[in-house]
C-alpha positions in Angstrom: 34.6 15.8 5.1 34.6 12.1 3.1 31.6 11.9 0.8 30.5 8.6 3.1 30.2 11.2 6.2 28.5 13.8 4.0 25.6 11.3 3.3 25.2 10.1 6.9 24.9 13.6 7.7 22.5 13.9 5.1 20.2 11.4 5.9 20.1 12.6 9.7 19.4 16.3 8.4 16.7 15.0 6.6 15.1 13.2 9.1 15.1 16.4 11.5 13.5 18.0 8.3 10.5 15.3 8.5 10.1 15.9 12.6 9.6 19.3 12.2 7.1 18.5 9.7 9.0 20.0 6.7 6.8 18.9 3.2 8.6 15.5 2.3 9.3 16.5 -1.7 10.7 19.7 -0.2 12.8 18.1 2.5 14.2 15.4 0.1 15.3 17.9 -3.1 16.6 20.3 -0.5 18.9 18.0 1.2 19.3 15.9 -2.2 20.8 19.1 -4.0 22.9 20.6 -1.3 24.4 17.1 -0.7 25.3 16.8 -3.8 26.4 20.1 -4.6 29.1 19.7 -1.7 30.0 16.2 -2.5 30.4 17.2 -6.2 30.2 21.1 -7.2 27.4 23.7 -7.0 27.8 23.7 -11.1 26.7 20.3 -11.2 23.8 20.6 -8.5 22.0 23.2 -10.5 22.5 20.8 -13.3 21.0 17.9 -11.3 17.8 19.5 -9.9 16.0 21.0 -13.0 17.5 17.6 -14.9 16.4 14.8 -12.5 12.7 16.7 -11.7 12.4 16.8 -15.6 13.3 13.8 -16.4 11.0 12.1 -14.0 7.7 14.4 -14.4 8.2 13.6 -18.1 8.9 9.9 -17.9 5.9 7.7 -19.7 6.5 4.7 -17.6 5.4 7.2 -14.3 2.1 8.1 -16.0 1.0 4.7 -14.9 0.5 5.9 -11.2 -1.9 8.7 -12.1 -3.9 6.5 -14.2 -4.1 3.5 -11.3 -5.2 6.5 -8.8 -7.9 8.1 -11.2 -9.1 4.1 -11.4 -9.2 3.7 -7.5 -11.4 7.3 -7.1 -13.8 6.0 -10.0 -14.4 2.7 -8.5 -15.4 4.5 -5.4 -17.5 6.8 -6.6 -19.2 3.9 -9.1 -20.4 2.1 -5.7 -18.5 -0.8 -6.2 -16.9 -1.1 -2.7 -20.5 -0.9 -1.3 -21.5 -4.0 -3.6 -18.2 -5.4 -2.7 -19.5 -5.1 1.0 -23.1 -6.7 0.8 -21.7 -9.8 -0.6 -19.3 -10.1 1.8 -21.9 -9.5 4.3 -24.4 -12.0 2.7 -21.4 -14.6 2.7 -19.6 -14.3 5.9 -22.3 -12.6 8.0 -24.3 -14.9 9.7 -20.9 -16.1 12.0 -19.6 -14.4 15.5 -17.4 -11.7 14.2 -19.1 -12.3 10.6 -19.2 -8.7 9.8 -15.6 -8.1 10.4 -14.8 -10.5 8.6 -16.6 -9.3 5.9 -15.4 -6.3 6.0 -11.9 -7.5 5.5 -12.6 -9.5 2.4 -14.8 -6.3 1.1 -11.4 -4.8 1.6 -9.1 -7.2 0.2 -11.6 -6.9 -3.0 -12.2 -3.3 -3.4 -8.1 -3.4 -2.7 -8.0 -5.4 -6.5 -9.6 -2.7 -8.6 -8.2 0.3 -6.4 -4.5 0.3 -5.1 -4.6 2.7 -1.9 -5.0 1.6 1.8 -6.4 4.8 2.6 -9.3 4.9 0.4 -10.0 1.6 1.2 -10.0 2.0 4.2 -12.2 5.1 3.8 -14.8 3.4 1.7 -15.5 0.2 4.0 -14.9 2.1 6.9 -18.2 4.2 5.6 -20.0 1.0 4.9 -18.9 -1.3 7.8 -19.1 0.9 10.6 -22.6 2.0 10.9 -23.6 -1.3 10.1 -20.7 -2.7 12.8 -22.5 -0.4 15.6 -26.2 -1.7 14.3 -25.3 -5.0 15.6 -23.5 -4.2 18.5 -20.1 -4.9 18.0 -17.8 -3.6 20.3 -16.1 -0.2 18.8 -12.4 -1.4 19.6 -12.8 -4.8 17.1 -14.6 -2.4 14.8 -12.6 0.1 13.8 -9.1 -1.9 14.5 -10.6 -4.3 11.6 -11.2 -1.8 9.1 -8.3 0.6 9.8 -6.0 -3.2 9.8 -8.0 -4.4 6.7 -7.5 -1.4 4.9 -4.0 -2.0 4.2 -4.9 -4.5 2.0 -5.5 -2.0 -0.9 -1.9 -1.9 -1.3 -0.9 -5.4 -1.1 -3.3 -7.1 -3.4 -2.9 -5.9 -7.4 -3.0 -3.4 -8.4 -1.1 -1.1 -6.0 1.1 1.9 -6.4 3.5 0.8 -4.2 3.8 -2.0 -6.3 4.0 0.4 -9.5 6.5 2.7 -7.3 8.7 -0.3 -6.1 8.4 -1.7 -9.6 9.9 2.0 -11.4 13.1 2.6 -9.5 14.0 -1.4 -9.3 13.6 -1.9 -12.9 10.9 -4.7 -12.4 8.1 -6.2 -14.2 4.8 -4.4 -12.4 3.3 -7.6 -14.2 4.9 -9.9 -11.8 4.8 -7.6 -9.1 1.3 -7.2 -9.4 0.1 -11.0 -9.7 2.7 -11.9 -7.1 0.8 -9.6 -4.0 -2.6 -12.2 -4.6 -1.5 -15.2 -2.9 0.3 -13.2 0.4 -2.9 -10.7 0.0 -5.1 -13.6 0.3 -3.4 -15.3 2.8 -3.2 -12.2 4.9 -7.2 -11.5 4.9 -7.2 -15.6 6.0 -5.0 -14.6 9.0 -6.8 -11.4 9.4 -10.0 -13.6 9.6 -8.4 -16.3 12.4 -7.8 -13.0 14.4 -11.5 -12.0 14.2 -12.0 -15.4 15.4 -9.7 -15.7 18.0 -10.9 -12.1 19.8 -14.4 -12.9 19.2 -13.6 -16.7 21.3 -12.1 -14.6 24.3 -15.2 -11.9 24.1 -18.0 -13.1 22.7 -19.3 -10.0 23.0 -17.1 -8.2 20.8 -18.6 -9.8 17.8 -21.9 -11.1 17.8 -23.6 -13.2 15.3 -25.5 -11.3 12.7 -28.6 -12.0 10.2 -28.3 -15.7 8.0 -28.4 -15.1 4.3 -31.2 -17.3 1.9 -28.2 -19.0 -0.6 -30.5 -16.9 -2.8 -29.7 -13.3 -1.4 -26.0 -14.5 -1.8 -26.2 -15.3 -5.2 -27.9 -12.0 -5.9 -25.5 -10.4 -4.1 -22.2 -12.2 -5.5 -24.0 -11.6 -9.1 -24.1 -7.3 -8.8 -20.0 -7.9 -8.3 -19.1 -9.1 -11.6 -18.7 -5.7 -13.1 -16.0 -5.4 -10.3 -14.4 -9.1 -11.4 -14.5 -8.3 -14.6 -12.7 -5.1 -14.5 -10.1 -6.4 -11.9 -9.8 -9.2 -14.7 -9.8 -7.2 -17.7 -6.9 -4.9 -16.5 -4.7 -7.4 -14.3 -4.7 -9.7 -17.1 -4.8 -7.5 -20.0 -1.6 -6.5 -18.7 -0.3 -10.3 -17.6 -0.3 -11.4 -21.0 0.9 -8.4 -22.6 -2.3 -6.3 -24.1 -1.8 -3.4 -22.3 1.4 -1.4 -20.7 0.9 -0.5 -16.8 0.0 2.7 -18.7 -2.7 1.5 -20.9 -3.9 -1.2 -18.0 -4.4 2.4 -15.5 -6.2 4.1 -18.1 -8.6 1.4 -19.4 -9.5 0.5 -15.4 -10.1 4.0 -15.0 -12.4 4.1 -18.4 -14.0 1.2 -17.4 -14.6 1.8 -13.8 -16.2 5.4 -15.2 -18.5 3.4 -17.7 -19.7 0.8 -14.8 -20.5 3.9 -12.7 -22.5 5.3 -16.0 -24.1 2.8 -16.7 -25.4 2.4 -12.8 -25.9 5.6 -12.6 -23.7 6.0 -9.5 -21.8 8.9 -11.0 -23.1 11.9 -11.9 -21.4 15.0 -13.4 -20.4 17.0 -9.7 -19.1 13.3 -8.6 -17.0 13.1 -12.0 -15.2 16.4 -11.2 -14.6 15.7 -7.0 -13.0 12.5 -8.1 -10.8 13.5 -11.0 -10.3 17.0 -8.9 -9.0 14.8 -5.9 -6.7 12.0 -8.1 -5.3 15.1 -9.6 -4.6 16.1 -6.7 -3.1 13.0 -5.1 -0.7 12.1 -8.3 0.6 15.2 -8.3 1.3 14.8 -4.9 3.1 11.1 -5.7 4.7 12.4 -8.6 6.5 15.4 -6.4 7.8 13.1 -4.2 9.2 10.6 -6.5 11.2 13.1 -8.3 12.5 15.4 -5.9 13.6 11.8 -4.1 15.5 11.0 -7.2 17.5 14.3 -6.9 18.2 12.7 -3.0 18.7 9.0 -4.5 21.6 10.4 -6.8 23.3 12.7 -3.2 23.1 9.1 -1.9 25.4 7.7 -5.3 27.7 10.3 -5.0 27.7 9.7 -1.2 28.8 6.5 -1.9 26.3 5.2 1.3 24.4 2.5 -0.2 28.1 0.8 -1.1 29.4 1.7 2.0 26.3 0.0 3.7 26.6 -2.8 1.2 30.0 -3.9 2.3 29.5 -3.1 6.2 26.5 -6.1 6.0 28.8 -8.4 4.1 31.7 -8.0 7.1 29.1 -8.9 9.8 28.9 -12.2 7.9 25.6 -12.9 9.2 23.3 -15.4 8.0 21.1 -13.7 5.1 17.8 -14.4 6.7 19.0 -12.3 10.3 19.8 -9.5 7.6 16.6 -9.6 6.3 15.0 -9.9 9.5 17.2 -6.2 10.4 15.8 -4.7 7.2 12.1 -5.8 8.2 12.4 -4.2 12.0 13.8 -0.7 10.2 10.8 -0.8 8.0 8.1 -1.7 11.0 10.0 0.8 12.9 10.3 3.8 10.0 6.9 3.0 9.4 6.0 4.6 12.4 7.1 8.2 11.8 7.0 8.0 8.1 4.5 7.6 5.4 4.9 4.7 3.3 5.5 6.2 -0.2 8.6 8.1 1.1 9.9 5.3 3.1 10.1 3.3 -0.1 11.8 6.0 -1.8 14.3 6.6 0.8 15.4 3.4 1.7 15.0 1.4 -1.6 18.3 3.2 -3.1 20.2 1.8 0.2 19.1 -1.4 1.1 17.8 -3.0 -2.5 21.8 -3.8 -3.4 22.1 -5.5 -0.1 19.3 -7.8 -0.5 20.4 -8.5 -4.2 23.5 -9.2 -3.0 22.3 -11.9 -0.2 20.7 -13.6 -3.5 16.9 -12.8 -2.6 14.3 -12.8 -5.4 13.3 -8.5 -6.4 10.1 -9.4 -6.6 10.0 -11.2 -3.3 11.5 -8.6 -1.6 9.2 -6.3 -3.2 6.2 -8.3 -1.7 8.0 -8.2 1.9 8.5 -4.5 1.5 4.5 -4.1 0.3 4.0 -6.1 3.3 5.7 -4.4 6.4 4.3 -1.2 4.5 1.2 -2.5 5.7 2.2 -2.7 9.1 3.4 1.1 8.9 0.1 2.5 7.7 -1.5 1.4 11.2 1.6 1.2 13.7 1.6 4.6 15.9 2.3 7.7 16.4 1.9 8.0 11.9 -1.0 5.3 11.6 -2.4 7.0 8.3 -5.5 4.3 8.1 -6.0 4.8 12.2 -6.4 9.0 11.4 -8.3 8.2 8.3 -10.6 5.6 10.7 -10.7 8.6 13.5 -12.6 10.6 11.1 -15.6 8.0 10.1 -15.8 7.2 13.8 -15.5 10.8 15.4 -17.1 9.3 18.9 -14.2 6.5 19.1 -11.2 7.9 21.3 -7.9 7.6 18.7 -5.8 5.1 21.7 -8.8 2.8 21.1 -8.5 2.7 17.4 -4.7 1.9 18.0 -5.4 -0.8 20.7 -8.1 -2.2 18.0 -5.3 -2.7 15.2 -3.2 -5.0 18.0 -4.1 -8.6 16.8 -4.0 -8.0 13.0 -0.7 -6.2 13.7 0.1 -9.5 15.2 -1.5 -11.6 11.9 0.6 -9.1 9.7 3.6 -10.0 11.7 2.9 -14.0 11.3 2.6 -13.6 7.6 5.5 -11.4 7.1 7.9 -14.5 8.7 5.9 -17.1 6.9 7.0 -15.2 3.0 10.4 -14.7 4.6 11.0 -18.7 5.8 9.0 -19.9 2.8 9.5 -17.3 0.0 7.8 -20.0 -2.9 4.5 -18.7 -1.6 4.8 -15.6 -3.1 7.3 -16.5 -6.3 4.8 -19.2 -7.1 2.4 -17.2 -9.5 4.9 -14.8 -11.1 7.3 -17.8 -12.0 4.6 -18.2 -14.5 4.8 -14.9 -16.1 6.6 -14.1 -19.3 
């Protein structure tokens, strides 16, 4: 058997592994070492596995994902996405649809000082839904909003799909960071003109809420500086070189600790919970990321990512229709499998193909973020639908799906706008150094 047909078969072991619901760092080291044990020798597998896992759980650069996570569980339990929430409320909810829309900018801005769709999603889905079914708002605009708008987390900085993207790549999580604002912005915008749209062909979906004194926004807008400044302090800090992504995790975490001190919004059971469950998520992270670099290196020997690599260039298709191919496989992977190890898996393959069309890493890395989005609401995974279904136990799930429809469609719109006009999101981090 050719090494080439060895990693083919590979891959589609693997995927059997992940439909029969197989752990994902298990699947991937198990497949990952065998492969490469056949392609190579048994020797050099049980060389590889202890190696590679080592390697990685030791790696300082890695320790930056554990910090980010700690900062994102901090945040939440300081009470800065519900602050977050009130002034977009004060702001935007006086209009038809106002509180969705609201709720997607409280997203995109607890998104800047925590990095995961799901707890963002969690978080505003606690705030916005209650407050969603005070006003009457129909359930299906509800809860497609928040589930939709909760994917924001991991587009605007700082994200650990940026930071994972940014570690096997060999890319600046500087620029990676500062160059998901612009498309995360422009996303909520289009996100908004879907709120918008429904709420013009139902009126009833969205109905106009209480008008804010400029006063009670002004209040409101002043109890988020804490949340500014910390998204300032530790994006910049690490922008102009203060801190590593290391140091910029840890000092967000510290400081999102000390605002929720100083507020009193943390007490000591809270402080354990939250450092319990970012334990618990990083190490969860971590275990995939190194058992998939025991798979990435099957894949080197396999010789699949060159072999993939040189199939593209013979099609001699336009580089645009190959980027538009890698975009469907991510929308349609995104569907059976979580984000994190769809990065993982496919990065190694497709990342030499896209250098070798000429694109920009970091604008590929923002398109990847982007369709990632997509994946954490498209069906039958949905990870932000499930985490949705549980705030809003009396909403039937095929109505949360049908909800997520038109800002599946705004997602869609902005992914082909970076793609035709990639200076959008190359703009800010040309100005990085």
């Amino acid at each position: 058997m050719s090494p080439e047909t060895a990693g083919l078969l590979g891959i589609l072991i693997l995927i059997a592994f992940f439909i029969i619901r197989m752990p994902i760092a298990f699947a991937m080291a198990f497949v990952g070492f065998v492969g490469f044990s056949f392609v190579t020798s048994i020797k050099s597998g049980l060389s590889l596995l202890p190696r590679d896992i080592f390697e990685q759980l030791t790696s300082y650069s890695i320790s930056a994902i554990p910090m980010f996570i700690l900062m994102g569980y901090y945040a939440f339990s300081a009470g800065l996405g519900s602050r977050l929430y009130d002034a977009a409320y004060k702001v935007f909810g006086h209009i038809r649809g106002g509180l969705a829309i609201a709720s997607i900018f409280a997203c995109a801005a607890f998104g800047a000082i925590c990095g995961s769709s799901t707890a963002t999603a969690a978080t505003m889905g606690k705030l916005a839904l209650p407050a969603m079914k005070k006003y009457g708002y129909n359930d299906t605009l509800a809860t497609g909003c928040i589930a939709a708008a909760g994917s924001l987390g991991i587009l605007i900085p700082p994200s650990v799909i940026f930071l994972i993207y940014g570690f096997m790549t060999e890319q600046s999580i500087g620029k990676l960071f500062i160059s998901g604002i612009i498309p995360g912005i422009t996303l909520a915008i289009l996100m908004s003109l879907a709120v918008l749209i429904t709420c013009y062909r139902n009126p009833t979906y969205g109905p106009k809420g209480e008008k804010s004194t400029f006063k009670e926004k002004l209040l409101s807008c002043l109890k988020i500086l804490d949340a500014v400044g910390l998204f300032v302090l530790v994006v910049g800090g690490l922008l102009f070189g203060f801190f590593t992504p290391t140091q910029a995790g840890g000092i967000g975490a510290a400081g999102a600790l000390i605002i929720g001190l100083i507020r009193r919004e943390i007490n000591w059971e809270s402080f354990v919970q939250n450092t319990r469950e970012a334990l618990r998520t990083s190490c969860m992270i971590l275990t995939i990321i190194a058992c998939a670099t025991v798979f990435g290196h099957f894949m080197t020997v396999s010789k699949i990512p060159l072999f993939v690599s040189k199939w593209v260039s013979s099609l001699e298709l336009p580089p645009y229709v190959v980027m538009v191919v890698i975009v469907l496989i991510y929308l349609i992977g995104g569907c059976f499998i979580d984000a994190i190890p769809l990065i993982i898996l496919t990065i190694p393959i497709l990342f030499p193909i896209v250098m070798k069309l000429g694109y920009d890493p970091i604008w590929f890395g923002v398109i990847i973020v982007l369709v990632t989005c997509m994946g954490v609401v498209t069906p039958p995974v949905g990870v932000n639908v499930y985490v949705v279904k549980g705030i809003a136990k009396d909403v039937p799930l095929e109505q949360i799906f049908k909800g997520i429809f038109p800002f599946l469609i705004a997602m869609i719109v902005a992914s082909l706008i970076f793609i035709f006009y990639p200076p959008i999101v190359t703009f800010l981090p040309s100005f990085v150094r």
